[in-house]
C-alpha positions as a Markdown table, in Angstrom:
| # | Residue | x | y | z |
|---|---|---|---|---|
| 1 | Unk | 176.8 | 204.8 | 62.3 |
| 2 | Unk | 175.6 | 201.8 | 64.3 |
| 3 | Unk | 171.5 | 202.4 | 64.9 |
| 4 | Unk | 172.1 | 201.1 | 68.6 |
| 5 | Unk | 170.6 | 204.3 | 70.2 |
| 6 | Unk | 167.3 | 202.5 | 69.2 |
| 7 | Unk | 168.1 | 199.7 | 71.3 |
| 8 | Unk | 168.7 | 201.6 | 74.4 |
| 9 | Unk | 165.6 | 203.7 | 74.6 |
| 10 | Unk | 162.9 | 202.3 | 77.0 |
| 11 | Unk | 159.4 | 201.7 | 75.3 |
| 12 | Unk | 157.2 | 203.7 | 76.7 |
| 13 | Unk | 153.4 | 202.7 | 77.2 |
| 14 | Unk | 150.5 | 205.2 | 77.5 |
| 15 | Unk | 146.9 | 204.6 | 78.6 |
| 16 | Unk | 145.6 | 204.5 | 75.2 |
| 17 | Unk | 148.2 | 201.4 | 74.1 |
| 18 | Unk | 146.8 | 199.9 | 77.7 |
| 19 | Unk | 143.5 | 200.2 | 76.8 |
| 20 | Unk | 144.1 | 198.9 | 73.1 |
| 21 | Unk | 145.4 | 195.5 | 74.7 |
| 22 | Unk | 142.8 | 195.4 | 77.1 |
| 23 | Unk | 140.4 | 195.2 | 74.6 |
| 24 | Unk | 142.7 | 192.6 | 72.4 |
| 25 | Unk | 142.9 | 190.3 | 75.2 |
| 26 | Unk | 139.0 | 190.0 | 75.7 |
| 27 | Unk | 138.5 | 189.6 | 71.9 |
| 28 | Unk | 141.5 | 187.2 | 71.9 |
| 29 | Unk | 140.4 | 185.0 | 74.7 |
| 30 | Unk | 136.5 | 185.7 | 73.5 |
| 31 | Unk | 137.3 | 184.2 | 69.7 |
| 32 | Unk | 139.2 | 181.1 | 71.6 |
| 33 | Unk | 136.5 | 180.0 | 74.0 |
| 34 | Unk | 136.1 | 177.5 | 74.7 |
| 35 | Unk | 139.9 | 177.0 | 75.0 |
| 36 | Unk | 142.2 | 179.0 | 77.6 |
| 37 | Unk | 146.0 | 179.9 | 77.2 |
| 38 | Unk | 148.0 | 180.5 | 80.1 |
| 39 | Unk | 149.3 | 184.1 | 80.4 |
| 40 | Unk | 152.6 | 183.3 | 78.2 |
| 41 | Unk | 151.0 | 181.7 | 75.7 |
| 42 | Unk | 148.7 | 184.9 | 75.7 |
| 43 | Unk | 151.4 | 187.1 | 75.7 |
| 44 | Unk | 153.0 | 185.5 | 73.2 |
| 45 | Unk | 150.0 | 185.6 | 70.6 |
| 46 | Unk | 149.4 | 189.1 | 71.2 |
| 47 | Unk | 152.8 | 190.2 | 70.9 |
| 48 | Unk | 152.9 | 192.1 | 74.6 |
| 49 | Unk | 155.4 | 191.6 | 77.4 |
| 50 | Unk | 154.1 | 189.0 | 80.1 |
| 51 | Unk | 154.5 | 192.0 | 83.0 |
| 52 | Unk | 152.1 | 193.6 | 80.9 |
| 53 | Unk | 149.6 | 190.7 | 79.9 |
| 54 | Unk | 149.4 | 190.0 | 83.9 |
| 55 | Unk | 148.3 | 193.0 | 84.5 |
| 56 | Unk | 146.2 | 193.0 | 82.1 |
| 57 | Unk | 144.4 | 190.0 | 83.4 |
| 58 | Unk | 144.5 | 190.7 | 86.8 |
| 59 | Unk | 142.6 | 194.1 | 86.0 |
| 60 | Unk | 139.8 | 192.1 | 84.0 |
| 61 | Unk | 139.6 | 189.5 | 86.8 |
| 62 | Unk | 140.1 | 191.4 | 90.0 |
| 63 | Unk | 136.4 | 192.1 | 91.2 |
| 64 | Unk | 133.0 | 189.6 | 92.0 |
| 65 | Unk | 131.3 | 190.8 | 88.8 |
| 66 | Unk | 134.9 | 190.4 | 86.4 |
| 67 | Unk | 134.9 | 189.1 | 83.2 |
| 68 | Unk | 137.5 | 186.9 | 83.9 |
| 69 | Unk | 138.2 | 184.3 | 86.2 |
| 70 | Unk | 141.2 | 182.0 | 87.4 |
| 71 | Unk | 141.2 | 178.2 | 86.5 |
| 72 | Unk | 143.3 | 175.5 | 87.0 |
| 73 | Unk | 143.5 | 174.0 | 83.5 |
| 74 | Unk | 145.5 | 172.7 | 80.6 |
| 75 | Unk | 146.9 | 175.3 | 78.4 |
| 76 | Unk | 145.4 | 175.1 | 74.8 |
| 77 | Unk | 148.8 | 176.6 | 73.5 |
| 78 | Unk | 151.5 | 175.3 | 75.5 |
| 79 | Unk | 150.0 | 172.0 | 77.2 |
| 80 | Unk | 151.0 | 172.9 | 80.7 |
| 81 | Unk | 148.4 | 172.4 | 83.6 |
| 82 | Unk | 148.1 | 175.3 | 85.6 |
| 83 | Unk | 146.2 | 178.3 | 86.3 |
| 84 | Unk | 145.2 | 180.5 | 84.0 |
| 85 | Unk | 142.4 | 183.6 | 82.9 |
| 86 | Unk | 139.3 | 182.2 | 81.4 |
| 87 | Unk | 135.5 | 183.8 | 80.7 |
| 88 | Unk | 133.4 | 183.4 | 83.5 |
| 89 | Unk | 130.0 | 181.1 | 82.8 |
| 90 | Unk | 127.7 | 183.7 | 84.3 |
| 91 | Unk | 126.5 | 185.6 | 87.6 |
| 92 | Unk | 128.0 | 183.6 | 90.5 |
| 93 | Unk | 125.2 | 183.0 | 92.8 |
């Protein structure tokens, strides 16, 4: 019998897998610094959807006081210019 059933079944993601990522994103993007990947490239490299690696980054770089902020720079994976997540330098003032 054909294993297709497998196929058809939606993944489903629970607030422990989105936590997990959460945290594999900051160490990711942490260990890179000071190179940025746009949010394909860090989708790609962390083996996550990019729905889910947006939201992701738009939950670490929503606020003032984020982690994260958006850049317009050059893509140290892909090449392309455009914006992307990167650490913050400090406090803005």
């Amino acid at each position: 019998a054909p294993a297709s059933h497998l196929v058809d079944r939606p993944m489903t993601r629970t607030a422990a897998d989105g936590e997990n990522l959460r945290r594999r994103v900051l160490a990711f993007i942490r260990n890179a610094a000071p190179f940025a990947y746009c949010d394909a490239c860090l989708a790609l490299r962390l083996d996550t959807g990019l729905a889910e690696m947006v939201a992701v980054l738009a939950e670490l770089g929503g606020s003032d006081d984020a982690v994260l902020g958006r850049v317009r720079r050059a893509c140290y994976g892909c090449g392309r210019t455009l914006e992307l997540s990167a650490l913050r330098d400090g406090p803005s003032r």
